[in-house]
DRENDO-1510 file (C-alpha; in Angstrom, 1 decimal, always signed):
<recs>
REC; n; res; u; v; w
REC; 1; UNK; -48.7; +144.6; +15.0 .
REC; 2; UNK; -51.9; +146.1; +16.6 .
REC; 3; UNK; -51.6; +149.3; +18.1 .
REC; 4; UNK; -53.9; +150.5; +20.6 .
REC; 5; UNK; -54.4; +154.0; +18.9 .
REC; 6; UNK; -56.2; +155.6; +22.1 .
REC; 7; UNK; -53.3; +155.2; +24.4 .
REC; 8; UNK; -50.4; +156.0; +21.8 .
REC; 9; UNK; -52.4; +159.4; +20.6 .
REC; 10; UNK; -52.3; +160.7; +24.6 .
REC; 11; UNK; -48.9; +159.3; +25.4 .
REC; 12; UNK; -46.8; +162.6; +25.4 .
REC; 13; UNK; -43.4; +162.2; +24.1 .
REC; 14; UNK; -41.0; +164.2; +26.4 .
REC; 15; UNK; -38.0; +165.6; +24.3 .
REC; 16; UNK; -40.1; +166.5; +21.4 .
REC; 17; UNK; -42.7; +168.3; +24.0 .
REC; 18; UNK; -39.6; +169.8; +25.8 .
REC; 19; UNK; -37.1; +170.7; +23.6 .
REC; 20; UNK; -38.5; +171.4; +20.1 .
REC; 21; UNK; -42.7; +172.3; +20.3 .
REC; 22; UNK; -41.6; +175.9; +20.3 .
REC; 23; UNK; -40.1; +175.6; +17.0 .
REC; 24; UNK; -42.5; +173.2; +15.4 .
REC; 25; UNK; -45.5; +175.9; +16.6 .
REC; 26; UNK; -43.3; +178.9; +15.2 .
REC; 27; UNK; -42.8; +176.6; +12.2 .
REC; 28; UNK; -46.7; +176.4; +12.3 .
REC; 29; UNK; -47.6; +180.2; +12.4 .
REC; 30; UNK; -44.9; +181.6; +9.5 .
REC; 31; UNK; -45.8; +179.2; +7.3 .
REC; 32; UNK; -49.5; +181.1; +7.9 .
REC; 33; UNK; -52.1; +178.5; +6.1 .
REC; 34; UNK; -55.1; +180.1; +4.9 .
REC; 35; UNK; -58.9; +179.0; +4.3 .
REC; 36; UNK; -59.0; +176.8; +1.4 .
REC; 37; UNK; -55.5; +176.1; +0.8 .
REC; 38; UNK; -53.9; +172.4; +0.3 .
REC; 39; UNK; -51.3; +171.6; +2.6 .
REC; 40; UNK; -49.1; +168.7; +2.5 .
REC; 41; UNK; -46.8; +167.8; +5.9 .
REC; 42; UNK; -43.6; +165.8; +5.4 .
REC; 43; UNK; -43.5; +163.2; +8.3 .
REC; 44; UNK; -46.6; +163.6; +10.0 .
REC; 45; UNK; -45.9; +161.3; +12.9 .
REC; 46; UNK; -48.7; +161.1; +15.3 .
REC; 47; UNK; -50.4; +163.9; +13.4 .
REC; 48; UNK; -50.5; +166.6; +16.1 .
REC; 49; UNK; -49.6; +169.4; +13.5 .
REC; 50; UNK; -51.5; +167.8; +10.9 .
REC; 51; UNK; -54.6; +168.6; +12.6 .
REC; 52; UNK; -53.7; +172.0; +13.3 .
REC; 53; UNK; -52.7; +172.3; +9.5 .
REC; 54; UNK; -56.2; +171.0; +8.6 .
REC; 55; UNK; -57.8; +173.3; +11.3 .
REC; 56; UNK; -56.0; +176.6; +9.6 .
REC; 57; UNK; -57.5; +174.8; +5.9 .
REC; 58; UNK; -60.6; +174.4; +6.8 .
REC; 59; UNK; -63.6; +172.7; +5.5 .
REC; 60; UNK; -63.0; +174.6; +1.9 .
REC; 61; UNK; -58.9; +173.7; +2.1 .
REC; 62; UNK; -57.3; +170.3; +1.9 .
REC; 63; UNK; -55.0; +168.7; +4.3 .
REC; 64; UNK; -51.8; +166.2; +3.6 .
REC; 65; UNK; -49.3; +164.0; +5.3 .
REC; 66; UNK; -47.1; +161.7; +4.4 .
REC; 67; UNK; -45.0; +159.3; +6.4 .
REC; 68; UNK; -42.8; +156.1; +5.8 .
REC; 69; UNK; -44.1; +154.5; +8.7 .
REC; 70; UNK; -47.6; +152.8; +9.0 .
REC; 71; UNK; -48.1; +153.0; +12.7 .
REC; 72; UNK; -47.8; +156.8; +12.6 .
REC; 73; UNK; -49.8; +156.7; +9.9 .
REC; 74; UNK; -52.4; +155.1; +11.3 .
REC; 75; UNK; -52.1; +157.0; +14.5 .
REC; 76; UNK; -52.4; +160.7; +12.5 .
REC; 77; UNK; -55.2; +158.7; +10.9 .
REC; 78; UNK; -57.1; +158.0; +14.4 .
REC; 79; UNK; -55.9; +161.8; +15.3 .
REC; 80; UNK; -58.1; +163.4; +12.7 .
REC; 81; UNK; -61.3; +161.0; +13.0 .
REC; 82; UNK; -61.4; +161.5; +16.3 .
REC; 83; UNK; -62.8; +165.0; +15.9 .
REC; 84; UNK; -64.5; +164.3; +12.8 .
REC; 85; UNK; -61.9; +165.7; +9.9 .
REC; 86; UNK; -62.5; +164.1; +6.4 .
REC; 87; UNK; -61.0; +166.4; +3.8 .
REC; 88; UNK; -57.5; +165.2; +4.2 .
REC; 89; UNK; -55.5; +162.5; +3.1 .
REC; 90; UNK; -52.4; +160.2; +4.6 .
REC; 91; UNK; -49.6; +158.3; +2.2 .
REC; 92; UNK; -46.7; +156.2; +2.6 .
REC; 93; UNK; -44.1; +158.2; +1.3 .
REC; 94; UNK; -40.2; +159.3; +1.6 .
REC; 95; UNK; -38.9; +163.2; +1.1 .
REC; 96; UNK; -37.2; +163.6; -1.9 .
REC; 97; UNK; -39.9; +160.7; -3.4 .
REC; 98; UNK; -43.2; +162.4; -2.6 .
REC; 99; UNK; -46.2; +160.4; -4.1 .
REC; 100; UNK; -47.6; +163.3; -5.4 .
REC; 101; UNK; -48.0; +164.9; -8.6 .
REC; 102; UNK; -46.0; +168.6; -9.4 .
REC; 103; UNK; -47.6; +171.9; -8.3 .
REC; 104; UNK; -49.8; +169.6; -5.8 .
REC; 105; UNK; -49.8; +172.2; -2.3 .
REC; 106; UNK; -49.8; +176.0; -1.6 .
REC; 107; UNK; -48.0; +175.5; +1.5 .
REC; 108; UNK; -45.4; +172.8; +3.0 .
REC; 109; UNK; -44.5; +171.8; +6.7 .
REC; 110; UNK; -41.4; +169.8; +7.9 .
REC; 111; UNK; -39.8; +169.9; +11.3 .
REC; 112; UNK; -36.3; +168.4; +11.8 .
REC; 113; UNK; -36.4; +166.7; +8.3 .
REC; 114; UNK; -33.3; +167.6; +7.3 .
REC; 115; UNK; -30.6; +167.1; +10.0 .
REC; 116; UNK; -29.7; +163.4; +9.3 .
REC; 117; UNK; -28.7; +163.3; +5.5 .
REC; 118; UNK; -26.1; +164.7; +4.0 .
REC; 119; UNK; -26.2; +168.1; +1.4 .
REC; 120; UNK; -26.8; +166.2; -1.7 .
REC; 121; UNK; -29.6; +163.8; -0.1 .
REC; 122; UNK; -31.0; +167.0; +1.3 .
REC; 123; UNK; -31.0; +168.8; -2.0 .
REC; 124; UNK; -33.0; +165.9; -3.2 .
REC; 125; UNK; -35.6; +166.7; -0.4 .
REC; 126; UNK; -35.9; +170.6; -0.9 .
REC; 127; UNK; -36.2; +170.0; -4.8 .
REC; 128; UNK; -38.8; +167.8; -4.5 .
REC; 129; UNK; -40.5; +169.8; -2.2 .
REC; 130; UNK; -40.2; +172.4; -4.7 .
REC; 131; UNK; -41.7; +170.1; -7.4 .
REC; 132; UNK; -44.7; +169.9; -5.3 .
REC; 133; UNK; -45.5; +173.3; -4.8 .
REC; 134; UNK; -47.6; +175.3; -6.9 .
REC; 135; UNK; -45.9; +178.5; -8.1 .
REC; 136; UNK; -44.9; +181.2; -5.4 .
REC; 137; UNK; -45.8; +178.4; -2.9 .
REC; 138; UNK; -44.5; +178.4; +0.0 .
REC; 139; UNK; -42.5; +175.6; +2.8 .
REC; 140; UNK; -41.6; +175.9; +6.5 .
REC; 141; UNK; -39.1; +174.0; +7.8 .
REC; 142; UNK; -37.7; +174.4; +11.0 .
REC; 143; UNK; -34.5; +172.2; +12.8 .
REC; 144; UNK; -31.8; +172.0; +15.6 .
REC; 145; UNK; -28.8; +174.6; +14.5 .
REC; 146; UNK; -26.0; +175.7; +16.9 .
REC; 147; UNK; -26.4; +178.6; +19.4 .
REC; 148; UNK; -26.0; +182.4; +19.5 .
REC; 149; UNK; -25.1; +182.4; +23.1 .
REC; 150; UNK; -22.2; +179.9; +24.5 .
REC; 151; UNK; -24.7; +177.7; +26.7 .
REC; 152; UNK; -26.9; +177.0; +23.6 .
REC; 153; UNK; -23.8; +176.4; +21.5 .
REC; 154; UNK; -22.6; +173.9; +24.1 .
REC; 155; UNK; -26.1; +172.2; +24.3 .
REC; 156; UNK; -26.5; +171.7; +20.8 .
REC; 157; UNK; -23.1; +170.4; +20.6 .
REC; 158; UNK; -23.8; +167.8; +23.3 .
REC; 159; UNK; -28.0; +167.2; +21.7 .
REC; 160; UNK; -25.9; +166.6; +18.3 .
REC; 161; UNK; -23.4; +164.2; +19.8 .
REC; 162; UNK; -26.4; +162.5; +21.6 .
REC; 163; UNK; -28.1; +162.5; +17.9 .
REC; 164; UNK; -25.6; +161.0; +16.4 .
REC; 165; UNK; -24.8; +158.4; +18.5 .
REC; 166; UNK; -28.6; +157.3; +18.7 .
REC; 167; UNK; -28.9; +156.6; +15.1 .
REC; 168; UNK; -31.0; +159.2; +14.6 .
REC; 169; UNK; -33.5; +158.0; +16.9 .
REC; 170; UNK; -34.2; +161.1; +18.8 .
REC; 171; UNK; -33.8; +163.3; +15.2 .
REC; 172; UNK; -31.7; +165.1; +13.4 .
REC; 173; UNK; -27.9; +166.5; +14.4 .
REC; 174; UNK; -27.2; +170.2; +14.8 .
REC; 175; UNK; -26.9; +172.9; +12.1 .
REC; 176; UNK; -29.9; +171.7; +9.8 .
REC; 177; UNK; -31.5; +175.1; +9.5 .
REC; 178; UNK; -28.6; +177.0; +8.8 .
REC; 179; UNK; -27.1; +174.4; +6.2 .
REC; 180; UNK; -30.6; +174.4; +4.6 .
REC; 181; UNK; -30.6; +178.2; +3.3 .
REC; 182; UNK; -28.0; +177.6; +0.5 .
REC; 183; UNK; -29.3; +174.1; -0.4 .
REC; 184; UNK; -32.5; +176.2; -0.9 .
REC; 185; UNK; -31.6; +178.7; -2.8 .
REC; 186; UNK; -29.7; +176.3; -5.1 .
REC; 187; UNK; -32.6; +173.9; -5.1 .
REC; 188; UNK; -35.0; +177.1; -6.0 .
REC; 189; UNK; -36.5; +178.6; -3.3 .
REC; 190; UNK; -36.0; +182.8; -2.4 .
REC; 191; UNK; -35.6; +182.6; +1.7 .
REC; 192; UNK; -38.4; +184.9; +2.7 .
REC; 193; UNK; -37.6; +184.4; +6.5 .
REC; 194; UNK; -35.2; +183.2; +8.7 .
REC; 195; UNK; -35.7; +182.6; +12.7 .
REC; 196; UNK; -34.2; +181.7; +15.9 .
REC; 197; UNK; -35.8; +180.5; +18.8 .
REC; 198; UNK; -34.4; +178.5; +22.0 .
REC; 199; UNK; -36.3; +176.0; +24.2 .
REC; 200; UNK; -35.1; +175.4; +27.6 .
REC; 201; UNK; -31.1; +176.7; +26.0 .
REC; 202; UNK; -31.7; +174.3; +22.8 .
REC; 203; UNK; -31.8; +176.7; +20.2 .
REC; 204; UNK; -33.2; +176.2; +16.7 .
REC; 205; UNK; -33.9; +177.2; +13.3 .
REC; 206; UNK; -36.7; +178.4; +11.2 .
REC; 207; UNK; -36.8; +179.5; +7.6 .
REC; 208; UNK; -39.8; +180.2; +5.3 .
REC; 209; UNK; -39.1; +179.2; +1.4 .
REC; 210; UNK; -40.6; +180.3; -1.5 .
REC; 211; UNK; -41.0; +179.0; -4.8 .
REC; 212; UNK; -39.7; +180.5; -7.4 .
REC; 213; UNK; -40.6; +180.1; -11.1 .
REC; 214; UNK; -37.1; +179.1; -12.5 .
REC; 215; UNK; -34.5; +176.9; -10.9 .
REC; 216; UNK; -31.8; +180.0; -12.2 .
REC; 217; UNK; -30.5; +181.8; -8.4 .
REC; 218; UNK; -32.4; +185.3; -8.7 .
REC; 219; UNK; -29.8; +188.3; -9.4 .
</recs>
């Protein structure tokens, strides 16, 4: 299929734009890449935060994403030749199967990864994840979770529902983020931080993992 990359990269895709950039940019600025780092994003998509993860790298860094579909590929591909990137590098890949090597990144990004598999499918994910990382690395992930306040519990009930019955289509179901913190832990990662943020009364989750050097839970 040929896709007309310079209409799909400006075609702005509403529910992501309205109801989850807040977290995906909160997601961006805890995980805190630095100058010369390798970063690796877990389905990049149309590579809008892929190019601010190479931005933060810079020239001296590295930049990653990986994707199981082509088109996005080819669309985060487009992204970051547009403006004349060239130290990064796209794959076809699946979490929990990354085609990369361990102790690979010193920092990992994934936004509403998690929400559509079940515990021991997203054990997988965060323990390959883990592989990845270099020692005292660190991952962001961020994802839909139920509310602190009764309207946001009630919308994430009904963006859940609408989740669910989509397939997946429009992401994962509710309760990712908070699920996530004990899968981490068990899949060796210290929780360093844990956030909430809402977006127009849809309220999600952020937590920043770190690697630690034995799969054994700290005491």
């Amino acid at each position: 299929m040929q896709i007309d990359t310079r209409a799909a990269l400006r075609e702005r895709r509403f529910y992501p734009y309205l109801f989850e950039s807040l977290a995906r940019d909160v997601t961006l600025t805890i995980l805190d890449v630095l100058p010369g780092e390798r970063v690796l994003e877990i389905a990049v998509g149309r590579g809008e935060l892929l190019l601010k993860l190479a931005t933060l790298a810079g020239g001296s860094g590295f930049a990653a994403g990986v994707d199981e579909d082509e088109a996005a590929l080819a669309l985060a591909d487009a992204r970051l030749r547009e403006v004349g990137y060239t130290s990064f590098e796209l794959k076809q890949g699946a979490a929990g199967a990354l085609p990369y090597p361990a102790e690979s990144f010193d920092a990992i990004y994934a936004s509403f990864l998690l929400g559509a598999r079940d515990d021991d499918e997203s054990k997988r994910v965060l323990t390959d994840l883990r592989r990845v990382l270099v020692p005292g690395g660190r991952a962001a992930i961020c994802g839909i979770t139920f509310g602190e306040r009764s309207l946001p519990r009630a919308l994430a009930r009904g963006v859940s529902f609408v989740k669910k019955l989509s397939g997946g289509v429009l992401g994962p179901a509710a309760g990712t983020a908070r699920r996530a913190q004990g899968l981490a832990v068990d899949a060796g990662f210290d929780v360093d931080r844990r956030l909430y943020v809402e977006q127009r009364g849809v309220p999600s989750e952020i937590l920043l993992l770190r690697r630690r050097e034995s799969l054994g839970i700290r005491s």
